[in-house]
Kinemage of the C-alpha trace (Angstrom):
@kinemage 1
@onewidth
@group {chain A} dominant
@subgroup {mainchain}
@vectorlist {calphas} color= white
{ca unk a 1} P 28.321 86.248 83.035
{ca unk a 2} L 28.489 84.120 79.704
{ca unk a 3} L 28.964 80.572 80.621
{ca unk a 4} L 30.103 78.144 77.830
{ca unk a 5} L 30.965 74.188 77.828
{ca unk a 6} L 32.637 72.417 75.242
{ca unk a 7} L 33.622 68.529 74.771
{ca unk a 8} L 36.800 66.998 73.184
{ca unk a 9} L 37.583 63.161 72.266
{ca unk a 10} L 40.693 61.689 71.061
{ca unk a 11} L 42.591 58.188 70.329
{ca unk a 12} L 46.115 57.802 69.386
{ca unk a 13} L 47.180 54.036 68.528
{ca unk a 14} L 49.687 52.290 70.907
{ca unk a 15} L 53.194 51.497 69.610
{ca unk a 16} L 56.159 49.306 71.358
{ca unk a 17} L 59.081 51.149 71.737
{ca unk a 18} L 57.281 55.125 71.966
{ca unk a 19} L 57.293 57.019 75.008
{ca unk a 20} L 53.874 57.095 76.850
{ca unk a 21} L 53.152 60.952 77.894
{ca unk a 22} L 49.428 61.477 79.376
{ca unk a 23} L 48.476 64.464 80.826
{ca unk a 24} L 52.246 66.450 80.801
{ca unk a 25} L 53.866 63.500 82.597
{ca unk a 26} L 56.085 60.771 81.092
{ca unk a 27} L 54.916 57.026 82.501
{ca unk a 28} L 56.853 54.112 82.209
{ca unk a 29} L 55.174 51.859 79.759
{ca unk a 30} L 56.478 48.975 76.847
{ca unk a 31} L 54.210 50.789 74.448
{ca unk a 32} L 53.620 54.624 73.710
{ca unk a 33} L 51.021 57.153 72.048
{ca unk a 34} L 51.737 57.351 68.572
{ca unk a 35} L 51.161 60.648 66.758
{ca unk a 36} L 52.417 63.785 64.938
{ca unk a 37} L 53.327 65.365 68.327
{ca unk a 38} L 54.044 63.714 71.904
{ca unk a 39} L 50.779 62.027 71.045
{ca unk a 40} L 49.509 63.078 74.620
{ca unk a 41} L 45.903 61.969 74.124
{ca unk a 42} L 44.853 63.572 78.166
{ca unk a 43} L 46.330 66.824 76.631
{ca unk a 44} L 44.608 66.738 73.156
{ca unk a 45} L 40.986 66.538 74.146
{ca unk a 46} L 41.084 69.428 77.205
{ca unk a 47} L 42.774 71.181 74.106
{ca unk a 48} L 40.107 70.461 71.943
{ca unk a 49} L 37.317 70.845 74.942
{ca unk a 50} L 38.589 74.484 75.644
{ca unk a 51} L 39.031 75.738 71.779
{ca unk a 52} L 35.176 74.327 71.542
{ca unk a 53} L 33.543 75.995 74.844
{ca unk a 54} L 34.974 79.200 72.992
{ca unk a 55} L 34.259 78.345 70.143
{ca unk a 56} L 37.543 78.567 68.411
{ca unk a 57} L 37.310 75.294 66.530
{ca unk a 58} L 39.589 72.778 67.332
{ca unk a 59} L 43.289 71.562 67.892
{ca unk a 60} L 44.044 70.354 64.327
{ca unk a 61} L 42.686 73.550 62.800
{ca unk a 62} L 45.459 75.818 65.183
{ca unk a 63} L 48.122 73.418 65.514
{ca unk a 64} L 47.782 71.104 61.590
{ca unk a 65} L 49.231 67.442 61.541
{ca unk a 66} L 50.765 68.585 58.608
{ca unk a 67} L 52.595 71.472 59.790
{ca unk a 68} L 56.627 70.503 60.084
{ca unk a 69} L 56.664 73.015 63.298
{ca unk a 70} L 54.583 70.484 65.454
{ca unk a 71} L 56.205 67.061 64.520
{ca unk a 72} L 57.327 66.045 68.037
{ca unk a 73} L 56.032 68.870 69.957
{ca unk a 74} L 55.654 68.924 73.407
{ca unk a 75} L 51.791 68.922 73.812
{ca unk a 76} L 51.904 71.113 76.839
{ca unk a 77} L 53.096 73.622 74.686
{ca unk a 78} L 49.758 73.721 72.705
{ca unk a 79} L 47.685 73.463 76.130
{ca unk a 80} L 49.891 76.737 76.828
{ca unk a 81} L 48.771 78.582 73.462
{ca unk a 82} L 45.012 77.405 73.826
{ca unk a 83} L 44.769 78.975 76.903
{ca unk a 84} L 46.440 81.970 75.336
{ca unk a 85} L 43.730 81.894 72.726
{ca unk a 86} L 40.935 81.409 74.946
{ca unk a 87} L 41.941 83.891 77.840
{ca unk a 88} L 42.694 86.675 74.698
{ca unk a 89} L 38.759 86.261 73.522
{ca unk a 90} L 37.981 87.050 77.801
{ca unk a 91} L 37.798 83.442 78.718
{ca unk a 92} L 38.666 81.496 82.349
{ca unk a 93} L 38.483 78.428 83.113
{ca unk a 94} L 35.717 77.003 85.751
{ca unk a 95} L 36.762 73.155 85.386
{ca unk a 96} L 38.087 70.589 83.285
{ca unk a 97} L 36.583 66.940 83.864
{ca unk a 98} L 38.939 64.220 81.530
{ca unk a 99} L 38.266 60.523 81.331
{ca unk a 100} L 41.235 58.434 80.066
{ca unk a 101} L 40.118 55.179 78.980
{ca unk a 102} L 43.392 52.489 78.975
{ca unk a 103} L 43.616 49.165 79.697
{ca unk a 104} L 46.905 49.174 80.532
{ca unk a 105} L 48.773 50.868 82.317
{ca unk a 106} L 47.106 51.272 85.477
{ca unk a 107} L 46.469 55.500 85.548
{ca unk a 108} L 44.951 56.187 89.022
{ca unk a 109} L 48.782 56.149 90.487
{ca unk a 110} L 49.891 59.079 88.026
{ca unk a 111} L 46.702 61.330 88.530
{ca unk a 112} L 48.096 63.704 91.055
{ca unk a 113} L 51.085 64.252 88.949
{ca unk a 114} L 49.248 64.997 85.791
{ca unk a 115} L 46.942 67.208 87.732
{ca unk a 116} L 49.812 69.137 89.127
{ca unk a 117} L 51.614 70.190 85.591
{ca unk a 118} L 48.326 70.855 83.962
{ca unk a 119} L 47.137 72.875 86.347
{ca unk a 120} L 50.748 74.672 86.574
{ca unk a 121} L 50.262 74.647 82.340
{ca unk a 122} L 46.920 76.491 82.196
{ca unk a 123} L 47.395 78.706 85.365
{ca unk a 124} L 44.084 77.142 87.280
{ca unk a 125} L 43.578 75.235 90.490
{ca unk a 126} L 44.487 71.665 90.837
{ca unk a 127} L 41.152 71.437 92.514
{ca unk a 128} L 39.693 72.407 89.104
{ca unk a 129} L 40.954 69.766 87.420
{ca unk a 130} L 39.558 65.936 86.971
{ca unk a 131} L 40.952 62.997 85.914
{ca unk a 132} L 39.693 59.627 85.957
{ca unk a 133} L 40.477 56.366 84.239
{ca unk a 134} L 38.891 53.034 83.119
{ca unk a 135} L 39.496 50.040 81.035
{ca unk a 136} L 36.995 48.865 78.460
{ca unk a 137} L 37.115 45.436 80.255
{ca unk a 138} L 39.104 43.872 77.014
{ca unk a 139} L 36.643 45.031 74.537
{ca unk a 140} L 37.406 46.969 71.444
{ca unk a 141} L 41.227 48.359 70.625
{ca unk a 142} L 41.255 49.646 73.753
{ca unk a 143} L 40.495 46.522 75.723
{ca unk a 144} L 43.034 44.941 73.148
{ca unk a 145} L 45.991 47.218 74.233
{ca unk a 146} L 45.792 48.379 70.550
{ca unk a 147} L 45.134 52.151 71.602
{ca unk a 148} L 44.233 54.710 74.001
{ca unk a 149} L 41.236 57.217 74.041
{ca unk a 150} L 40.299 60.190 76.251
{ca unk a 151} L 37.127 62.185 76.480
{ca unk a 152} L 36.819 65.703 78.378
{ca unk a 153} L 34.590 68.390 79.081
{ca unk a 154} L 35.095 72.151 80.048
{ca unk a 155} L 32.962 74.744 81.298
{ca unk a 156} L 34.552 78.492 80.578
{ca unk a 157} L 32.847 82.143 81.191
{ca unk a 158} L 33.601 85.763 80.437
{ca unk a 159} L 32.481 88.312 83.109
{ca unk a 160} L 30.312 90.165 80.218
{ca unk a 161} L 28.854 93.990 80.666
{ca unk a 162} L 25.277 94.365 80.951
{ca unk a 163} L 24.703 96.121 77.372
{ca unk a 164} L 22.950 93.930 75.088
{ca unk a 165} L 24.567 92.102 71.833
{ca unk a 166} L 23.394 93.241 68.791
{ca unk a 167} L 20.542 95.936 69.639
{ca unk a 168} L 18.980 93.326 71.437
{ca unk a 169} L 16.437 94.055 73.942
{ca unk a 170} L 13.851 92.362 75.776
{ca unk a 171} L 11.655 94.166 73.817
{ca unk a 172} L 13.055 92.587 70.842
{ca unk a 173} L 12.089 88.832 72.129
{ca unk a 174} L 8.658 87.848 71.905
């Protein structure tokens, strides 16, 4: 079995006014993600940890900031299409671990929603999925309401046959 991890991080700045989507679920909030697409920071960084445990580089190389087609975008959409990626190169899922880091507003409430569309989003177990939040205790743009960042790790493997890459042996390794 080939077992592969990969990280992502992410901050989108807070603006009055913008809708607030984190993690596939709308909350009510006076100030939203801003961004090229829904700006769903939870989203962005299980995007980016997938693409790099398969080492398919990362969300802004598939899905560009500059491309017209993504202004707005739902970001469960692009959750949908990394999965397609990863799952065409053999891949599965094993978990997803996601910390959101917000000052306000309070996450812990919304966490069984968000784990119910992602998991619904990238075909897994709920159970496989974890979300936790924290404030930075009024330090930095987070802890000044300025922003929001998110941080998440996946592990992924391919059930891989028993011939060796490359003409490599053990013979080969000294």
């Amino acid at each position: 079995m080939k077992i592969r991890v990969g990280q992502g991080y992410d901050v989108h700045q807070l603006q009055e006014g913008l809708p607030f989507w984190l993690g596939g679920i709308r909350i009510e909030h006076t100030h939203g993600a801003l961004g090229h697409s829904d700006a769903d920071v939870l989203i962005h960084v299980i995007c980016d940890a997938l693409l790099g445990a398969a080492n398919l580089r990362d969300i802004g190389y598939h899905f560009s900031d500059k491309d017209p087609q993504y202004q707005g975008i739902d970001s469960k959409i692009l959750l949908k299409r990394v999965m397609d990626l990863i799952r065409t190169e053999g891949y599965e899922i094993s978990n997803v671990d996601a910390t959101i880091c917000l000052q306000t507003p309070k996450i812990n409430p919304h966490v069984p929603a968000m784990k119910k569309v992602l998991a619904e989003v990238m075909a897994i177990r709920e159970e496989d999925i974890s979300i936790k939040a924290t404030t930075t205790e009024h330090l930095g743009f987070v802890g000044r309401k300025e922003g929001v960042a998110a941080y998440a790790v996946a592990l992924i493997y391919r059930i891989e046959d028993a011939t060796p890459l490359s003409g490599m042996t053990n013979s080969n390794i000294r």
